[in-house]
DOVEX-849650 format. One record per residue (C-alpha): residue in three letters; x, y, z. Coordinates in steps of 0.25 Angstrom, whole numbers, plus 2048, in hexadecimal, padded with zeros to 3 digits. Layout:
DOVEX-849650
ALAXYZ/...
end
This chain:
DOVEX-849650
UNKCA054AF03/UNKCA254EF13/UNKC96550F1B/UNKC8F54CF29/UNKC81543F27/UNKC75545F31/UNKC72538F2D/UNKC7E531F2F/UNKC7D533F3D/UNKC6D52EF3E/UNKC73524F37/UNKC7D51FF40/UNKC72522F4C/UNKC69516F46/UNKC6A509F4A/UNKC634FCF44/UNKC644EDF46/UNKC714E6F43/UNKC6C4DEF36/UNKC654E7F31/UNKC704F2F33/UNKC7A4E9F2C/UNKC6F4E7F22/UNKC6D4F5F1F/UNKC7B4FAF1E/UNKC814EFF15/UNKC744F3F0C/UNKC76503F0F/UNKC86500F0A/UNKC834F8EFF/UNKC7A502EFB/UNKC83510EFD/UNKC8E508EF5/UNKC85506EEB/UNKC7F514EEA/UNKC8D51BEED/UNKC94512EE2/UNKC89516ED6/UNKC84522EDB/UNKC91528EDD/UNKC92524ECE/UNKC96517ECC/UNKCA4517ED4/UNKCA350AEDB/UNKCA6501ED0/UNKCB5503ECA/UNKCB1501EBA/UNKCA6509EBC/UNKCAD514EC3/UNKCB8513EBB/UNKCAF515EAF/UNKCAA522EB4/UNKCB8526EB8/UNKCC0523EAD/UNKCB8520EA1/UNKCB352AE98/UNKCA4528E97/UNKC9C52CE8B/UNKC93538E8B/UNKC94547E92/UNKC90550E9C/UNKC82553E9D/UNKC7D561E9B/UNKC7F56BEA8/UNKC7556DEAF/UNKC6F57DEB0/UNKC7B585EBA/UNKC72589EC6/UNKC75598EC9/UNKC6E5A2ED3/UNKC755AFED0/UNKC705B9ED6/UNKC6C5C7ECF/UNKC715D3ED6/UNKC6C5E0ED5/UNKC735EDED7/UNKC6E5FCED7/UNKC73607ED1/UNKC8060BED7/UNKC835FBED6/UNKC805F8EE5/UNKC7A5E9EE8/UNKC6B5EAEE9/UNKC645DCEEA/UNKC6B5CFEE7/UNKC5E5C8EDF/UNKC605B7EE0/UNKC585ABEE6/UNKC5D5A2EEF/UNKC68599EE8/UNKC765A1EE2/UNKC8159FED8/UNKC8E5A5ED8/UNKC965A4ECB/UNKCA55A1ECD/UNKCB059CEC5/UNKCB9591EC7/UNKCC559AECA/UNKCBA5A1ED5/UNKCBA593EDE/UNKCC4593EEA/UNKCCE586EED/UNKCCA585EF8/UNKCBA582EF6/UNKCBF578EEC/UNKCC6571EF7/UNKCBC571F00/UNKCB156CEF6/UNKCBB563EF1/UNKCBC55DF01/UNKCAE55DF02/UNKCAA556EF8/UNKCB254FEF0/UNKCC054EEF3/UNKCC5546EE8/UNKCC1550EDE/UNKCCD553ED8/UNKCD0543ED7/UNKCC553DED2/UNKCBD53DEC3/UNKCB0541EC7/UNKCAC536ED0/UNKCB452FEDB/UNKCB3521EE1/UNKCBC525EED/UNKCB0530EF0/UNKCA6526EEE/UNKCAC51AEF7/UNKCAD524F01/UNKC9E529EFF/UNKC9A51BF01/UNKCA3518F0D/UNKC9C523F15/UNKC8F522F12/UNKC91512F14/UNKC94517F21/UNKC89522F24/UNKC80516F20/UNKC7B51FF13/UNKC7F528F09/UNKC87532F11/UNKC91536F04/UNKC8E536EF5/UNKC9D535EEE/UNKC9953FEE3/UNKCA6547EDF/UNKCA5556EDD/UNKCA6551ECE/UNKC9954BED0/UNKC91554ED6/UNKC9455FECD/UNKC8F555EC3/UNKC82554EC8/UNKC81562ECB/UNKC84566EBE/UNKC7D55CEB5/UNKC75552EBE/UNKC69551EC5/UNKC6954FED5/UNKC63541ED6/UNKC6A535EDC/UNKC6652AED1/UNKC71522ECE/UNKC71526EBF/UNKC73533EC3/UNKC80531ECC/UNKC85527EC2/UNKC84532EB7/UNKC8953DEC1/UNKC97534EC1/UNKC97532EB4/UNKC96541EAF/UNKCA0544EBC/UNKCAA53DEB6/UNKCA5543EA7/UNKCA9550EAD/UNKCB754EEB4/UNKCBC54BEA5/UNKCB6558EA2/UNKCB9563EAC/UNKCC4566EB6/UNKCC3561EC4/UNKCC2573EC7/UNKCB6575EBE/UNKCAF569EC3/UNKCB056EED2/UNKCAE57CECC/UNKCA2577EC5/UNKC9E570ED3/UNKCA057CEDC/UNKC99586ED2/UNKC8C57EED5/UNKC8B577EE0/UNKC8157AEEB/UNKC87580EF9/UNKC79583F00/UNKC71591F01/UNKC6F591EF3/UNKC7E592EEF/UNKC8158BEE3/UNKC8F58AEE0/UNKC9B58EEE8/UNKC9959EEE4/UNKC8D59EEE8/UNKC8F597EF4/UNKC9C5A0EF9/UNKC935ADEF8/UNKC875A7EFF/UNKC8E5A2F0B/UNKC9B5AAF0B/UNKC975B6F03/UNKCA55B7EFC/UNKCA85B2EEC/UNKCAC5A3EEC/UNKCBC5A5EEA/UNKCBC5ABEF9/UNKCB759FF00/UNKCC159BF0B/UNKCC258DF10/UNKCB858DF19/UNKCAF593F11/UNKCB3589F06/UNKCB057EF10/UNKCA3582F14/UNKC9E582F06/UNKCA5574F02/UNKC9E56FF10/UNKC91575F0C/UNKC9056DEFE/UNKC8955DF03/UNKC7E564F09/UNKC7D573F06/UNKC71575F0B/UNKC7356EF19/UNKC7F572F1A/UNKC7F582F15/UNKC8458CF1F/UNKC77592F21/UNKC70586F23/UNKC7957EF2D/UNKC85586F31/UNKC8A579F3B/UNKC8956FF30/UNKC9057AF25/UNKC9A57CF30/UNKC9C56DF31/UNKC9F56BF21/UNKCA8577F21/UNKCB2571F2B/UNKCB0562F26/UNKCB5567F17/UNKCBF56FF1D/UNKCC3560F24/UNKCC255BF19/UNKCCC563F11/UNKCD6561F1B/UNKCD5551F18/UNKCD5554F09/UNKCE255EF0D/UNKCDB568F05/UNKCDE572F11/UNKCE9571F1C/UNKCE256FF2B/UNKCE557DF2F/UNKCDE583F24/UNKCD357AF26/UNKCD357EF36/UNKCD358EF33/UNKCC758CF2A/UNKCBF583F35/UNKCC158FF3E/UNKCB9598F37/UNKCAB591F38/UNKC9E594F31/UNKC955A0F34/UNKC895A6F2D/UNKC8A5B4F2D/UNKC7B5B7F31/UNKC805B2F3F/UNKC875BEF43/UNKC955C1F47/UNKC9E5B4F46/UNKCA65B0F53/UNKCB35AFF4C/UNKCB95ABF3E/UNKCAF5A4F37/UNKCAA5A2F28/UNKC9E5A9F28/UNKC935A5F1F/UNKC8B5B2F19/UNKC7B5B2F18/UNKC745AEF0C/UNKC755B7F00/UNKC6D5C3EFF/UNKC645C6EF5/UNKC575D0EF4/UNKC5B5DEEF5/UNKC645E6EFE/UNKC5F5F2EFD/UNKC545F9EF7/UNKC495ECEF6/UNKC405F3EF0/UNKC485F8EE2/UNKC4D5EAEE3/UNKC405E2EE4/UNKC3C5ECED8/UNKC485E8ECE/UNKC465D9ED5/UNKC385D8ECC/UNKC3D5DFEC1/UNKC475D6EC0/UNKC3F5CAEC2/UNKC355CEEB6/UNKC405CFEAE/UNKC495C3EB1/UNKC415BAEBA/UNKC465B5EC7/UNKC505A9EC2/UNKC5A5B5EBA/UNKC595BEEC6/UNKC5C5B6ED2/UNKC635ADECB/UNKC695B5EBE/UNKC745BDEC4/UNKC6E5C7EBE/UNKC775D5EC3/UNKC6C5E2EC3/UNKC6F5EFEC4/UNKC635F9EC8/UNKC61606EC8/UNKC5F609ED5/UNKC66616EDA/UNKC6B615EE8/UNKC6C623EEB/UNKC5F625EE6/UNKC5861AEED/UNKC5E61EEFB/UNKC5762DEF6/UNKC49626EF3/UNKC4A61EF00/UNKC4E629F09/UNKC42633F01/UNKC38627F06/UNKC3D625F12/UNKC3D634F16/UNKC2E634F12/UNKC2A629F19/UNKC3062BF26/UNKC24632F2C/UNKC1B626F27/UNKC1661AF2F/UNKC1D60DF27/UNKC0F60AF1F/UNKC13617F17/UNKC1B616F0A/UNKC2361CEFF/UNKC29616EF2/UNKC3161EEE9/UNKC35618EDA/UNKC42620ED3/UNKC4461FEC3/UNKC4E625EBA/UNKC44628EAF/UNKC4E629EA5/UNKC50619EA5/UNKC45615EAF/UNKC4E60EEB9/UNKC4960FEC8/UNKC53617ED0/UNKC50615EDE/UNKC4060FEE4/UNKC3D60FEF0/UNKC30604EF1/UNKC2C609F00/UNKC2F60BF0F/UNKC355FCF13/UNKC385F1F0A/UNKC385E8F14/UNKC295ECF19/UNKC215E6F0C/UNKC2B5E5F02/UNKC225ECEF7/UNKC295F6EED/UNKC1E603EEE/UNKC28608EE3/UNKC245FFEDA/UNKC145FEEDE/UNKC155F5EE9/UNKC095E8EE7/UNKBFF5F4EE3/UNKC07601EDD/UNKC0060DEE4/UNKBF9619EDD/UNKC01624ED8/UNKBF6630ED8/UNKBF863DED0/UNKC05637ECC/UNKBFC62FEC2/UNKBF863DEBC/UNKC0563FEB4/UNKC03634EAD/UNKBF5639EA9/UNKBFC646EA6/UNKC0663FE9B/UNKBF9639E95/UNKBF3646E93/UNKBFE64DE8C/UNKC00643E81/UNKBF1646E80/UNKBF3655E7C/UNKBF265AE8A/UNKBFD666E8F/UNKC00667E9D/UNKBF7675E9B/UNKBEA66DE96/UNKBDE670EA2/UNKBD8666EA7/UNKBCC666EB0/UNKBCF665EBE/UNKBC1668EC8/UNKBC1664ED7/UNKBB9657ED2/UNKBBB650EC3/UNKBB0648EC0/UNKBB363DEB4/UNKBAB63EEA8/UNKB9F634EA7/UNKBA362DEB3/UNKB97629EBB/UNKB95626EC8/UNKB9D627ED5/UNKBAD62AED4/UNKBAC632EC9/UNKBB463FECE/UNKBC2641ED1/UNKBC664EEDB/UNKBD1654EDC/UNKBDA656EEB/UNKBD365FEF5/UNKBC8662EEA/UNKBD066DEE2/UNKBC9670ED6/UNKBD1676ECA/UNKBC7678EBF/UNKBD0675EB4/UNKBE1674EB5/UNKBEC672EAB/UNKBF2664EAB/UNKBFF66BEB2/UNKBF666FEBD/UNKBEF664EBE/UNKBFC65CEBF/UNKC03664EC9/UNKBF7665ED5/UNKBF3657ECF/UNKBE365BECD/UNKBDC64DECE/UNKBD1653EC4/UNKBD8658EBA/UNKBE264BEB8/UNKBD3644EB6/UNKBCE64BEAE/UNKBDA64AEA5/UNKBDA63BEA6/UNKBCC63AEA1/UNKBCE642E97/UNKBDB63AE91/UNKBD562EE97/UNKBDA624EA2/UNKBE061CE98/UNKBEA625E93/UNKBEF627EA3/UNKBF061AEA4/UNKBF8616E97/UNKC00622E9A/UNKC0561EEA8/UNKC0760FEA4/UNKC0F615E98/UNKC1961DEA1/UNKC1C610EA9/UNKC11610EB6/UNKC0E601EB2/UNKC025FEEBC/UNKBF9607EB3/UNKBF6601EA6/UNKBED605E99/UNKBE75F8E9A/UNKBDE5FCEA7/UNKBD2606EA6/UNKBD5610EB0/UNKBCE61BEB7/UNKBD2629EB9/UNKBD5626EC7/UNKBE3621EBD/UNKBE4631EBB/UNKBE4633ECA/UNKBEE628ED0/UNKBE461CED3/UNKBEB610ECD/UNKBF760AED3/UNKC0760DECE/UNKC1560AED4/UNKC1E617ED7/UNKC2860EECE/UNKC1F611EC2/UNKC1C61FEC4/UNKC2B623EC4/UNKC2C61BEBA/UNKC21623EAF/UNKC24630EB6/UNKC3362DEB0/UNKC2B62FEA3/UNKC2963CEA4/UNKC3863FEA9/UNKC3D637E9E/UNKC36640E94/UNKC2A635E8F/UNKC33629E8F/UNKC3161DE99/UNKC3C612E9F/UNKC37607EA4/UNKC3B606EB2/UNKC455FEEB8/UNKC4E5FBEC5/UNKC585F3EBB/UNKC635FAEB5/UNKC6B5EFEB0/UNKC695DEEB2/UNKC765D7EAE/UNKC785C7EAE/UNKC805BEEB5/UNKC8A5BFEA9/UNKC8B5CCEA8/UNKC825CFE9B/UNKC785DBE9F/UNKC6A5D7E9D/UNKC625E3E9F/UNKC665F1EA0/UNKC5D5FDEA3/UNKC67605EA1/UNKC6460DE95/UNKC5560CE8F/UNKC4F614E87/UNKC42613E8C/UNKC34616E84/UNKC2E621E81/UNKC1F623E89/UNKC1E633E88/UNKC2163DE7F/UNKC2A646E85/UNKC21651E82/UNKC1764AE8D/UNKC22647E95/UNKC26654E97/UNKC1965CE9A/UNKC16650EA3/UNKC24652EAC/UNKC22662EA9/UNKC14661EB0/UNKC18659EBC/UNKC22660EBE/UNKC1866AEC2/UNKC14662ECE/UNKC21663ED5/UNKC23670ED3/UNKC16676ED7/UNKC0B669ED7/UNKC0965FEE2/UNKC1865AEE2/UNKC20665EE6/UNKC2665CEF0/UNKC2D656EE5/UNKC31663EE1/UNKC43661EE0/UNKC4966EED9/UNKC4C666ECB/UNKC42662EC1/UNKC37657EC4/UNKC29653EC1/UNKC2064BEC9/UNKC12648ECE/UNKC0C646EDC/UNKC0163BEDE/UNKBF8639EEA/UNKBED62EEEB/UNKBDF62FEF2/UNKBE1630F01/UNKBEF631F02/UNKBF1623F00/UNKBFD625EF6/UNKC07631EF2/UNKC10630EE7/UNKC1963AEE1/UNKC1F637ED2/UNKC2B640ECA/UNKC34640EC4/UNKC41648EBF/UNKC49646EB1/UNKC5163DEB9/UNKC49634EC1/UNKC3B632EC4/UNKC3562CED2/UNKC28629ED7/UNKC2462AEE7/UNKC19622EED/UNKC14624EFC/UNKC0861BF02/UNKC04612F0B/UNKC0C604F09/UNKBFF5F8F0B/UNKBF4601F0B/UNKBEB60CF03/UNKBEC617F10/UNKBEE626F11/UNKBFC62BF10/UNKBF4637F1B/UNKBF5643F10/UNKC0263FF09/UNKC01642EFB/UNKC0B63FEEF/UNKC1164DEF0/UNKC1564CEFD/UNKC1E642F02/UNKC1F639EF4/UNKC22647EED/UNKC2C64BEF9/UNKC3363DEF9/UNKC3463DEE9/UNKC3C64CEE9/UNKC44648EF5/UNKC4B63DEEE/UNKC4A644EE0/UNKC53652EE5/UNKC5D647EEC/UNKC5D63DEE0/UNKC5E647ED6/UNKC6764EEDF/UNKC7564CED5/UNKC6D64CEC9/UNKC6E657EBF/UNKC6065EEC0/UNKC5965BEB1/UNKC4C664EAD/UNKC4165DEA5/UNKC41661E96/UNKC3666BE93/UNKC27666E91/UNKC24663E80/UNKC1C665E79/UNKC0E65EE7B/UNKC05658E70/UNKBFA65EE6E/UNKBEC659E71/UNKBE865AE61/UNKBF6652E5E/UNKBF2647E67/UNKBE4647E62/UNKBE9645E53/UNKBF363AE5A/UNKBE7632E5F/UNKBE662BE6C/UNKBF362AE74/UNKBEE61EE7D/UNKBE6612E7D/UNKBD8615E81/UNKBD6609E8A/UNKBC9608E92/UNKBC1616E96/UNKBC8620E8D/UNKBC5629E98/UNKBCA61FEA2/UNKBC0621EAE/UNKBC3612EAF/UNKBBB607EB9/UNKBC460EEC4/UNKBBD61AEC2/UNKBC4628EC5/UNKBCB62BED3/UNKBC8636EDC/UNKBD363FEE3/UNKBD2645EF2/UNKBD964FEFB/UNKBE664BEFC/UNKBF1657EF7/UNKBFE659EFD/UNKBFC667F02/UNKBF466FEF9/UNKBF6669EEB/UNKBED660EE5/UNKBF3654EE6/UNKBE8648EE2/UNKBE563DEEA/UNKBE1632EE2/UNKBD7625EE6/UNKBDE619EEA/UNKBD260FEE4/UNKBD3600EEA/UNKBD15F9EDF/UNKBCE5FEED0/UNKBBF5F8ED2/UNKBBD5FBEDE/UNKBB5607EE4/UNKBBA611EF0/UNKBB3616EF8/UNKBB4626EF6/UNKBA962CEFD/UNKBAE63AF00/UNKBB263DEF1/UNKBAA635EEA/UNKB9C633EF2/UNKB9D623EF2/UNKBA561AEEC/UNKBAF61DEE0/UNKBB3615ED6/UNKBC2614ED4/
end
């Protein structure tokens, strides 16, 4: 092996008395003879070397040990464009024996072991020449171990320098050279050997430092990898270009010696020195050395941190960055650049503490077609899209889900329901115990239609305790808004948009309606396919499961559909069927817009990003409602214009009755829950009665409300 030693020359610096100089390196020799004749396996004495040589000893290769591999899983959106590269720090590269250039086997073969092609896995010459160094150095300056060797211990050994194991690394050494070609051996040996910055093997190595497919090495490049192999941590290129620079033209020298290359070929690659790319412009000709390998996204973080964790759920962190896994998303380019600019354009008026997510589904097969997490990835790093650390509260967009519940209860969109300026729960004593509806609007009585389309607070309270808070809450974890679950007991404030969701979620159980009562579970993976090829997951095609009746589905989407033509999101309103629901909590603090169309479905958040502030008046059908019709005229803009079908025909409340309960009647039947009911403010966009619902701090703990409440309120 060819290498300069720091501590050769501190050793030569030192100086010592005469006797005890002599003493020391008779001793030193004795003892490098020693060590190098029977750790370099037993080559000093001719019957014993000749024995491993020649003879045919008993007994067989040992099992391989596990091949290392760090490939890389690469993920691709919709159209098949690059979007993240997901690995950890080392990398393989599978290549093939036919994929190995001449010349990097010439230079390895200079480097380190020169009588490969000569000897039968262990060579004396390479071992007296070892010891004569080192003898010289005044330590172990060379070990003698042939290519052969090495890969033997990479493959099957341990890394320990105990004489059993060097004597037994000779042995199989020899074992193998009956067994395998001198190619394969050094195919073997260039397949897994280490070359620094977490390349392993010379695939691997030629795209981390050259960026290019190991057959396209030139000579210089092919140098600087063979220089690179003693010490590829010191002597990488990234960690000490001088000393890389040094081992490239040494090996370079070297195969001159060898004649594995004329002198002028050997001058013309010396000429184009080492240059790391991140450097800037080269001065001249040189063998530029790229930056590490990317990985993380490219574009769009905040989709790719979302199918990141999916993926992780479902494969853990060894298959994705080491797998080499190839996933294909869903994510639609076009449709991403139209949901970014529909934020952007709402934003731009807003200091940077202001944000807007938007979550895109096809509800046909649940898979997410563009998201847009908030204003900056880089800022914090939190997908909004998906709930953030918290989820935020959704509002009168909660009041669909209430609405489902009551139709497969026996309700018809035309059933009244009370709706006074102030509801005051049944048997609730004590303070927080009225709920009001948005600039103090009173309707005595409206139909569920009605109540829907100017969102009337009262009324969609009154309907909850009459069905019971446990049906809301089944009926929304049922369309797919995970956060709520059956399990808790809930107050009416559930009703009203007090609990927290992601705008992922609500896209996703509003494609329920669209996709006429039946759910898909949402998804950012289309396809996941192996390192060989097989497909191991395709969203493809799924039939997904029926949560609705497409009776309730449809009065449901015919309903909201009346909030967009003449309710609180006429700002959604874009000249082709569409349904949807506005939603606006207390103060302002967040304003949603969820709907959907019979092709895709999306949700619109807008709040403040670290804290529970005012948005100053902005309500969820203003600019969520704005921003969700922007980018559904554009995004639908190619698309054939599909109606719903016709609302069915609904149970009726004595049909039901004789059917028997149609959910699980977990805590307070009526559900006034330990949170106790919210209460709704002023707060509409324009004139119509959006509700604003109260943010509570906790689920126990108590606000202070004094202006609508007298004292405190418990929420």
């Amino acid at each position: 092996m060819l290498a300069r030693s720091t501590s050769e020359k501190l050793h030569r610096g030192r100086r010592s008395p005469l006797a005890w100089r002599v003493l020391r390196r008779g001793s030193k020799a004795l003892t490098i003879l020693v060590i190098a004749g029977v750790l370099v396996p037993l080559v000093s004495g001719g019957v014993a070397l000749g024995t491993l040589l020649f003879v045919r000893l008993p007994g067989s290769l040992p099992e391989k040990k596990p091949v290392f591999e760090a490939l890389p899983s690469t993920v691709y959106d919709a159209a098949g464009n690059k979007l993240a590269v997901f690995s950890d720090f080392d990398l393989t590269v599978p290549m093939t024996q036919p994929d190995v250039p001449e010349v990097l086997k010439l230079a390895v073969v200079a480097a380190e072991d020169q009588r490969f092609y000569e000897h039968h896995g262990v060579d004396p010459q390479g071992v007296a020449r070892a010891a004569w160094v080192s003898y010289q150095g005044g330590e172990i300056l060379q070990g003698g171990s042939t290519i052969t060797q090495q890969y033997i211990k990479n493959a099957y050994l341990n890394f320990d320098v105990k004489f059993s194991r060097k004597l037994r690394e000779a042995i199989l050494a020899t074992q193998l050279e009956r067994q395998m070609t001198k190619d394969e051996i050094l195919f073997n040996y260039l397949n897994t050997i280490y070359f620094g910055s977490g390349a392993y093997g010379a695939g691997a190595a030629a795209q981390s430092y050259f960026s290019k497919p190991v057959s396209q090495l030139n000579l210089s490049e092919a140098a600087t990898l063979a220089g690179v192999i003693p010490s590829p941590t010191a002597w990488s290129p990234r960690v000490s270009l001088e000393d890389a620079e040094f081992r490239r033209q040494l090996v370079l020298d070297t195969m001159v010696q060898v004649g594995f290359v004329s002198k002028a070929e050997a001058d013309a690659a010396k000429a184009l020195p080492l240059w790391l790319v991140t450097d800037g412009a080269p001065p001249g000709p040189v063998t530029a050395v790229s930056p590490a390998p990317e990985k993380g996204a490219f574009s769009n973080p905040y989709f790719v941190d979302y199918v990141q964790e999916e993926l992780l759920q479902k494969y853990g962190a060894e298959t994705l960055y080491r797998g080499g896994l190839r996933i294909d998303t869903s994510l639609d380019p076009t449709m991403q650049q139209l949901a970014q600019t529909a934020v952007s354009d709402r934003l731009a008026s807003y200091d940077p503490s202001v944000e807007m997510a938007m979550a895109v589904v096809d509800p046909r097969n649940g898979l997410v077609k563009a998201m847009v997490g908030g204003r900056d990835y880089n800022v914090s790093q939190v997908n909004l899209a998906t709930g953030g650390s918290l989820g935020m509260q959704p509002g009168s967009s909660m009041k669909s889900f209430t609405l489902a519940a009551a139709f497969e209860r026996g309700y018809r969109p035309e059933s009244s329901v009370p709706a006074p300026a102030i509801y005051t729960v049944p048997g609730c004593d004590g303070e927080g115990c009225q709920i009001k509806n948005s600039e103090g609007s009173g309707y005595g009585s409206a139909s569920l239609r009605v109540a829907t389309s100017s969102s009337i607070n009262t009324a969609y309270a009154s309907l909850a305790y009459e069905i019971g808070v446990p049906a809301v809450a089944e009926m929304s974890h049922r369309l797919g808004v995970r956060s709520i679950t059956p399990d808790r007991d809930y107050g009416l404030s559930l009703t009203l948009g007090a609990y927290e969701v992601s705008a992922l979620d609500m896209a996703s159980a509003y494609g329920a309606f669209a996709n006429k009562g039946i759910r898909q579970n949402v998804t950012g993976v289309v396809r996941v396919t192996d390192k060989t090829g097989q497909v191991i997951e395709d969203n493809s095609s799924r039939p997904g499961t029926r949560v609705l009746s497409e009776a309730v589905a449809s009065n449901v989407t015919d309903v909201l559909k009346g909030v967009i033509t003449g309710g609180t999101g006429r700002n959604a309103n874009i000249g082709r069927p569409a349904a949807g629901k506005t939603g606006t909590t207390d103060d302002y603090h967040d304003a949603w817009f969820v709907g959907f169309t019979p092709q895709l479905s999306a949700a619109v958040w807008m709040g403040h990003r670290d804290e529970v502030r005012s948005l100053g008046g902005v309500s969820g059908g203003s600019h969520p409602a704005t921003a969700w019709g922007q980018f559904m005229r554009q995004a639908l803009n190619d698309q054939p214009v599909i109606d719903f079908p016709p609302p069915g025909q609904l149970a009726s409340a004595a049909d039901v009755a004789a059917a028997g309960p149609a959910t699980p009647s977990a805590g307070n039947s009526k559900g006034v829950g330990q949170d106790g009911p919210a209460r709704s403010t002023d707060g509409g966009f324009g004139k119509a009665n959006e509700d604003v619902t109260l943010r509570p701090g906790s689920q126990d703990q108590l606000a202070e409300t004094p202006n609508d409440c007298g004292g405190p309120c418990r929420l």
